[in-house]
C-alpha positions in Angstrom: 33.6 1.7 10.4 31.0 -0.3 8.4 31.4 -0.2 4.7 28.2 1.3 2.9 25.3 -0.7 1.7 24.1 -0.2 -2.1 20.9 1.8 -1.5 19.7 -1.1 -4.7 20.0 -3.8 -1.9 17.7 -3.2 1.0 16.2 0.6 0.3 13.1 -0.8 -1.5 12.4 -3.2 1.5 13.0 -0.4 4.2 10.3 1.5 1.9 7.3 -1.5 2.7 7.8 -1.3 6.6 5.5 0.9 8.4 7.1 4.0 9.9 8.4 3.4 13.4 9.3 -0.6 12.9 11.8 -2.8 11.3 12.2 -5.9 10.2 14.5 -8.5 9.5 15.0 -9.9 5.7 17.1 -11.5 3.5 20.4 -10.6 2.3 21.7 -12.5 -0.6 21.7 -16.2 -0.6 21.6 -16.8 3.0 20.0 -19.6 4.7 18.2 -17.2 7.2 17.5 -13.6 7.4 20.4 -11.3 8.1 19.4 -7.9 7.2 17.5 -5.7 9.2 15.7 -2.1 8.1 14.0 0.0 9.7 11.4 2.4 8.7 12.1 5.9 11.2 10.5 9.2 11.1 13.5 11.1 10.0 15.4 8.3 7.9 15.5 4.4 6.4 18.2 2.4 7.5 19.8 -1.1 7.1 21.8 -3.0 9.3 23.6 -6.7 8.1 24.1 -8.8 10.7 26.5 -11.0 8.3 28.8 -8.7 6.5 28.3 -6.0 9.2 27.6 -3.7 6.6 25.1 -0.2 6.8 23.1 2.0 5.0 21.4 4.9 6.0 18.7 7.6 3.7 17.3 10.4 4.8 13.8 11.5 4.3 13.5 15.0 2.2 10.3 16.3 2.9 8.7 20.1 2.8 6.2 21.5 5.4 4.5 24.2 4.4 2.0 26.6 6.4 -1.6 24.9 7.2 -0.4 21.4 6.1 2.1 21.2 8.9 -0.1 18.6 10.8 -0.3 16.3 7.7 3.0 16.0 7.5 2.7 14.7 11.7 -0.2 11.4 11.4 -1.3 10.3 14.6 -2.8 7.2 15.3 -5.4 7.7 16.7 -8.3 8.4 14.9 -9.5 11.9 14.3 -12.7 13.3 16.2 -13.3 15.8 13.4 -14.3 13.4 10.5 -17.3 14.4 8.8 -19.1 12.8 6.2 -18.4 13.7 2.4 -19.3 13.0 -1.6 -22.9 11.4 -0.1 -25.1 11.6 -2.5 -28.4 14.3 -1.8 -26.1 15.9 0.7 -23.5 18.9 0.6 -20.7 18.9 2.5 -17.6 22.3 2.3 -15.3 19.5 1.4 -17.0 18.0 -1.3 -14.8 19.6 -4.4 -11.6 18.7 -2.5 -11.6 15.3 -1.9 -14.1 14.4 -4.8 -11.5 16.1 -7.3 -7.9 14.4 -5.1 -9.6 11.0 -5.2 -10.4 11.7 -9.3 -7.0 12.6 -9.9 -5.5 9.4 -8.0 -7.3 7.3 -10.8 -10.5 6.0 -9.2 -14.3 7.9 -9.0 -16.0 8.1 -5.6 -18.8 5.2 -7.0 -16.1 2.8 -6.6 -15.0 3.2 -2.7 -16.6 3.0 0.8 -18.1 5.7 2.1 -15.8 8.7 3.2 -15.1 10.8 6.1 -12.9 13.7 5.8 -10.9 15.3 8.6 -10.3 19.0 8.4 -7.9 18.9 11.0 -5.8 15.5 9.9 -6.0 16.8 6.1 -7.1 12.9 5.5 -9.9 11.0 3.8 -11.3 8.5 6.2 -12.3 5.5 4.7 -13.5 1.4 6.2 -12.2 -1.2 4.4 -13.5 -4.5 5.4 -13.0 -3.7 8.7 -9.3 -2.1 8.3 -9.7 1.9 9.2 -7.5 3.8 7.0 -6.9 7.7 6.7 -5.2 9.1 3.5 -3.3 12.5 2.8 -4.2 14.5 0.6 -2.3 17.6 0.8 0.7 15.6 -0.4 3.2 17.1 1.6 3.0 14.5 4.4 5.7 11.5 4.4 2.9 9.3 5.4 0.5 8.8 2.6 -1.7 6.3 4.5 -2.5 5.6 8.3 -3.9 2.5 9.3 -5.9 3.4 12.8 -7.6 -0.3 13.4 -7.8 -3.4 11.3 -5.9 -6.5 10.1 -2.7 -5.2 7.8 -4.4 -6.3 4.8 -8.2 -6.5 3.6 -9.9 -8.3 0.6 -12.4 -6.9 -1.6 -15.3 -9.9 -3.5 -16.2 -13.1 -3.6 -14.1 -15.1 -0.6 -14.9 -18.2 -2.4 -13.4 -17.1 -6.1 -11.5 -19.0 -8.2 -8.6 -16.1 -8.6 -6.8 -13.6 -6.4 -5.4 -10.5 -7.1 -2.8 -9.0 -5.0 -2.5 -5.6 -5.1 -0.1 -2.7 -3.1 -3.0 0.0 -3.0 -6.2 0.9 -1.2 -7.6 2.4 -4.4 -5.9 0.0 -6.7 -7.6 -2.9 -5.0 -11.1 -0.5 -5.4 -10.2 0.3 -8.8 -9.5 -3.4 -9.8 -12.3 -4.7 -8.1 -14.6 -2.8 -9.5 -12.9 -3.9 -13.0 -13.0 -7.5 -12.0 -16.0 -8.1 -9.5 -15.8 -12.1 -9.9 -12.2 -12.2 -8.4 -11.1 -12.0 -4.8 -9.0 -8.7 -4.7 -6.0 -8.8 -1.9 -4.8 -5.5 -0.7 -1.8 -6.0 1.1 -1.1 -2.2 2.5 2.1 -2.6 0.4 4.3 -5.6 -0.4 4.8 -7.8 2.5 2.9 -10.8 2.6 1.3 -11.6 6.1 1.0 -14.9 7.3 -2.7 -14.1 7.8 -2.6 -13.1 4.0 -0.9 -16.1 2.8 -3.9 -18.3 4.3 -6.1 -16.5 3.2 -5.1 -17.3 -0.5 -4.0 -21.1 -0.2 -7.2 -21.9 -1.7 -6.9 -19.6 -5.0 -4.9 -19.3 -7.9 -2.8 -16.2 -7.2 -2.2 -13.1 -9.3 0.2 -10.5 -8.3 -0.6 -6.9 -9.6 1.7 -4.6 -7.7 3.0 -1.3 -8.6 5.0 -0.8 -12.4 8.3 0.2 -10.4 11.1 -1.6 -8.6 9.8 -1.9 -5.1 6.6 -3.4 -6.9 8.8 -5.9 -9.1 10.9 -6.8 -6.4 7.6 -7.4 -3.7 6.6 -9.8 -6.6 9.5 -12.1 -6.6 9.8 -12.1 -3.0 6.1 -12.8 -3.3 6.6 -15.6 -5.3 9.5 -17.3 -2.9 6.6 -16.9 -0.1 4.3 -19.0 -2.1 5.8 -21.9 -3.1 3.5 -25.0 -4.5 0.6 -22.5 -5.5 -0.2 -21.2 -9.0 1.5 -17.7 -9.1 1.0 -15.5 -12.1 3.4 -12.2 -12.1 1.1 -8.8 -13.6 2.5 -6.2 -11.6 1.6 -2.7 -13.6 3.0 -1.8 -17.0 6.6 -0.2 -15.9 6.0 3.3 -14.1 2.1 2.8 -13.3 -0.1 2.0 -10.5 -3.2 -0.8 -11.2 -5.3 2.6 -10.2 -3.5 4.6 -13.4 -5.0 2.0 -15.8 -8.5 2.3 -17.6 -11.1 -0.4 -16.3 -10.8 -2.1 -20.1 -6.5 -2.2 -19.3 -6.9 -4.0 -16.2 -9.2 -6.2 -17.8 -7.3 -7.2 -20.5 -4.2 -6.8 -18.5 -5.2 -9.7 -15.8 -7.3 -11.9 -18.8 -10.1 -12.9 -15.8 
């Protein structure tokens, strides 16, 4: 039988695939990527392909009464979504995403226009192109479902001097609202795309992912998948989001 895998070693990285895939990463010091996790509905998982070592998590979740279909996203997108927090115009909705989106550290001024689903218990929202729908019953195990779009969307001026990487659809708002003369990067969690890395080759790069240790260790692999550039670390101070701090501490905190 396999021996265990320290949950400190691949869990984080299991954490930044989207549910349903895996993906293969590195191990240690290896000259080529070993380690595989995956990303199911019930459970994280790892698999080493070199020490033939496992590791396995369970997902603790609670389903209660009329959130049961949050806690069940479906790609496709919803049917139902209706228009909300536009201004001259009412919607039944208004109070409950107005007040989730308030409490997650951003004001409505600062997104997109939103669509609501009563049925998907999601705030629909375009991002450059990238179709996102997030929870906001917090009972689902899926916070955010991307329905269409590239796995990562930018936010400013294309031709700006600085970008800022961030984990966060409303941290990358947040942040660009804070900073409008930088090129904001959201990467839809850690994992740099090659797309992504493109993108950037021109700019000095800033990463500001989350205050905690899937955030910290996104930016150093990050920083391995950028060699030659200008890289400057600023995730979050330790146990925020970018989307926790005040406009002035994101200011002062990236010094643009």
């Amino acid at each position: 039988v396999a021996e265990t895998l320290p949950h400190s070693e691949w869990l984080h990285l299991a954490k930044r695939v989207p549910i349903g895939r895996s993906e293969r990463v590195y191990h240690g010091r290896e000259n080529r990527p070993n380690l595989v996790v995956y990303n199911n509905e019930a459970e994280w998982s790892a698999y080493c392909h070199k020490c033939h070592k496992s590791g396995r998590v369970s997902k603790q979740y609670v389903v209660i009464g009329a959130a049961a279909d949050a806690a069940k996203p479906v790609t496709d997108p919803p049917r139902d979504a209706v228009p909300v927090l536009r201004p001259g115009a009412f919607s039944e909705y208004d109070w409950a995403v107005g007040s989730f989106v308030v409490r997650k550290g951003v004001v409505p001024s600062m997104l997109p226009p939103l669509e609501f689903s009563c049925t998907r218990k999601r705030i629909l929202l375009n991002a450059n192109g990238s179709l996102l729908g997030r929870d906001i019953t917090e009972l689902s195990k899926v916070k955010w479902v991307q329905y269409s779009g590239r796995p990562w969307f930018c936010l400013g001026p294309r031709n700006a001097a600085v970008a800022v990487l961030v984990e966060d659809t409303f941290s990358a708002y947040k942040v660009s609202y804070a900073c409008p003369n930088v090129l904001v990067v959201c990467c839809l969690g850690t994992r740099l795309h090659n797309s992504l890395r493109l993108h950037v080759r021109q700019q000095c790069v800033i990463l500001m992912f989350d205050g905690d240790s899937a955030g910290y260790a996104g930016a150093a692999t990050a920083r391995r998948e950028l060699p030659g550039r200008v890289v400057l670390d600023r995730c979050a101070p330790k146990g925020l989001d970018p989307k926790d701090m005040t406009i002035a501490q994101i200011r002062a905190h990236l010094e643009v």
